[in-house]
N, C-alpha and C positions, 0 to 999 in steps of 0.2 A: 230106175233113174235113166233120164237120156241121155244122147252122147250128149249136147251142149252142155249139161252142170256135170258131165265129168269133165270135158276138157275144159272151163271154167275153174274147177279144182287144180290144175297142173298148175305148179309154181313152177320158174325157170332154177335150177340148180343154183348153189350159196354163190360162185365164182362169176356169173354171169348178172346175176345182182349187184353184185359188190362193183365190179368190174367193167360193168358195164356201159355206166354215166361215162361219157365221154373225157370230164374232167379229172374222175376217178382212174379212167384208164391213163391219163397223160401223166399225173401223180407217180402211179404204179409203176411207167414207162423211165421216168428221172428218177426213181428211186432205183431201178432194176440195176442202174448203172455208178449211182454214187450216194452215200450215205449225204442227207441235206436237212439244211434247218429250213424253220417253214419262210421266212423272210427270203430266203433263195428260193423255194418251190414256188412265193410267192410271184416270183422275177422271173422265170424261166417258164411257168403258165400264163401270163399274163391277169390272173384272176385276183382280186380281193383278198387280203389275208383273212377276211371270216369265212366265208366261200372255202380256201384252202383248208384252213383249220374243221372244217366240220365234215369235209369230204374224206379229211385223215383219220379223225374218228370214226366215222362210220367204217374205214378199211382195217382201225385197229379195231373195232369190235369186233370185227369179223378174222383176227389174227391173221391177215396181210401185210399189216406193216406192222413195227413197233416202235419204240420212244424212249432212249435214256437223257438223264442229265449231261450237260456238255464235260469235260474236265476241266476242259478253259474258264468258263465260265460258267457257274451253277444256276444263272441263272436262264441259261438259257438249253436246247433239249435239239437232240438228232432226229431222224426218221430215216428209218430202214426199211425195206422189203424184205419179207421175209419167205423168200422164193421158193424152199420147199414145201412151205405150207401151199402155197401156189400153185406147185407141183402137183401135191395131193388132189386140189378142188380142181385142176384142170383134168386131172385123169376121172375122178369122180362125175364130171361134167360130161366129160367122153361117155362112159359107162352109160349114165344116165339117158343119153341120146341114142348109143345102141353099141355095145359091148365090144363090136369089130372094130371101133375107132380109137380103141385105148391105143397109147402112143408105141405099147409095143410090136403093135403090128404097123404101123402108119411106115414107110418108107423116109429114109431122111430127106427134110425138107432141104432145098440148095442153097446156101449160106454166101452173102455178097462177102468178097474180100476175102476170101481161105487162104491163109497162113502157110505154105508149104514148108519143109522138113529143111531148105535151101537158105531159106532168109530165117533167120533165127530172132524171135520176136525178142526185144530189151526191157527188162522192167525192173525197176529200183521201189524199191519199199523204205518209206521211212517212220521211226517214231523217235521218242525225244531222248533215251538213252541207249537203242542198238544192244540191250542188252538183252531182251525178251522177246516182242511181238515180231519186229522187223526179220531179228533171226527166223523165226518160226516159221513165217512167212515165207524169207527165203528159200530156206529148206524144203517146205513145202512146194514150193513151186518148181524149184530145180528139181527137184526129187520127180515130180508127176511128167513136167516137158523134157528131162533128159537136155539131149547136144539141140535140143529147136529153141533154145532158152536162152536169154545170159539175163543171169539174176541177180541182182548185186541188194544190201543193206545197208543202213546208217543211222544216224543218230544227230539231231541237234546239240545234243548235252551227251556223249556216248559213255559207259561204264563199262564194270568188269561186266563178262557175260553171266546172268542171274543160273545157279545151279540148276537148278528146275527148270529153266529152258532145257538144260541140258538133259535133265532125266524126262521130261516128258515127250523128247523126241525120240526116244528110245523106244519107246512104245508105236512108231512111226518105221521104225528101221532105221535113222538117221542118225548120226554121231555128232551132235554139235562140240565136241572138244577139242578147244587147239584154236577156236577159230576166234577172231577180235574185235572189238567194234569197231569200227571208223564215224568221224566225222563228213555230215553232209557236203561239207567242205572240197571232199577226195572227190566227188563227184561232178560237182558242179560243171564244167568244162564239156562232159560228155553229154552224147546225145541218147533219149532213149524213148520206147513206143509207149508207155503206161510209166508215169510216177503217182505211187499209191501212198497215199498217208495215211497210218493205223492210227493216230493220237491226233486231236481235236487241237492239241498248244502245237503241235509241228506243222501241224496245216496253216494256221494264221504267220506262221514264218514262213511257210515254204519257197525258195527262190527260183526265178524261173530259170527253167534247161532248156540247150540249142534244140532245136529242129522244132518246139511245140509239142514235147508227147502230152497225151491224153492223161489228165489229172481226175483221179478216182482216189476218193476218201470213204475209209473205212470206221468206224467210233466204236473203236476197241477200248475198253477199260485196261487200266496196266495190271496184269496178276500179278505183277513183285511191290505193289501199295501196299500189301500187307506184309512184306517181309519172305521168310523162307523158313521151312519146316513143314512137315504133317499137316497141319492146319489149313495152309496155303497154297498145298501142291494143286484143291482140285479146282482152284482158278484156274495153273496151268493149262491143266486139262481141258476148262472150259475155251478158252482162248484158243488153243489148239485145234480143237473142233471145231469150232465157228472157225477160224482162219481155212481147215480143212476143206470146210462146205462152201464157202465163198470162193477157193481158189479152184474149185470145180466148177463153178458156175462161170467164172471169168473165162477160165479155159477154154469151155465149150462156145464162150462166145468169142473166141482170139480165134475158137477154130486149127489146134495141133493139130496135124495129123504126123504118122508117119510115114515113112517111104510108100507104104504100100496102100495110103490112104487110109487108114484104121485111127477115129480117134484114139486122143493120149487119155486113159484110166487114172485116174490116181490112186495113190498108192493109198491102202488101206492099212488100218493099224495093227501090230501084232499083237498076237490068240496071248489073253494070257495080261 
């Protein structure tokens, strides 16, 4: 066989396919940053809602993005990036090209706008009862930036705190007991760099805060819909996780470091 019909055979790795179309990258690009319906993807690419609609399929075939139903409305559906998976076919992509390039040897690339340990980045998380996700959230993120942080949570509709919030921080290291919900209301006034909406009916209210922070919507299911006991603890759990994985990925793009320039780790869950 000659070289021509072997290099003929080389397909370009799954990530560079997918990835590649330019409109497919633009997608992937607004998606990295905020969970969106396709009528907004449709507005912020400038392209055709068929056009968008089939470039998101080809990236869910290839489990880059995904798709749940709205909670606001059933009729209508999210799209997410699903950035680990991302992870994987970019390192695989590495590998494939030639094994020295996998990221753990690559040197960190230099990141515009780093966040020093001095200016303490603000971020409020909301959903519609401050009894579950928002907490979760909170914790989470206070937990991973420490004193570079001020993390606050709320609730359009706020309730008691859901127990299983509280047992499944525990497995986090975190103690959510003692703590209350508030009303988005306590908030309003202040100014802050990211407000995150985890609920799909919080986002369609959500009122604007001074200075313009940077609005990032998340479309989290609520795990206290089904109530509380055994049954329902491992929504928790799942919600936890994804809130987990997300607020590492936001992190590294806020850019913590600490005093000594070492990014912030997040805290991982305890053994057991």
């Amino acid at each position: 066989m000659g070289a021509e019909s072997v290099h003929a055979e080389v397909q370009p790795p799954v990530f560079l396919r997918l990835a590649g179309n330019p409109l497919r990258w633009r997608l992937l690009s607004e998606l990295a940053r905020s969970d969106q319906r396709v009528h907004e993807l449709t507005a912020l690419v400038g392209e055709a809602q068929n056009a968008v609609s089939y470039h998101l399929g080809r990236l869910r075939a290839g489990g880059l993005v995904s798709m749940h139903r709205s909670s606001a409305d059933r009729r209508d559906a999210y799209y997410r990036v699903e950035l680990a998976r991302c992870g994987q076919l970019l390192a695989a992509t590495a590998d494939a090209l030639q094994p020295g390039l996998l990221p753990a040897s690559l040197p960190p690339a230099p990141r515009a706008g780093q966040r020093r340990s001095g200016t303490p980045v603000r971020v409020l998380f909301l959903c519609t009862g401050n009894s579950s996700r928002s907490q979760i959230a909170e914790a989470l993120f206070q937990q991973a930036a420490g004193d570079r942080a001020r993390v606050v949570s709320a609730g359009s509709h706020p309730k008691d705190l859901h127990p299983d919030a509280v047992r499944v921080m525990r497995e986090y290291g975190i103690d959510l007991s003692g703590r209350r919900s508030k009303h988005l209301s306590e908030f309003s006034a202040q100014r802050f760099d990211y407000v995150i909406t985890l609920c799909d009916r919080v986002r369609e209210i959500c009122p604007e805060f001074p200075g313009g922070p940077e609005p990032i919507h998340w479309s989290i299911p609520d795990p206290g819909a089904a109530g509380s006991g055994p049954a329902s603890y491992p929504a928790f759990q799942r919600t936890a996780a994804d809130l987990h994985a997300r607020i590492g990925f936001l992190i590294q793009r806020i850019v913590l470091e600490d005093p000594a320039g070492n990014p912030v780790e997040l805290f991982t869950p305890a053994a057991g």
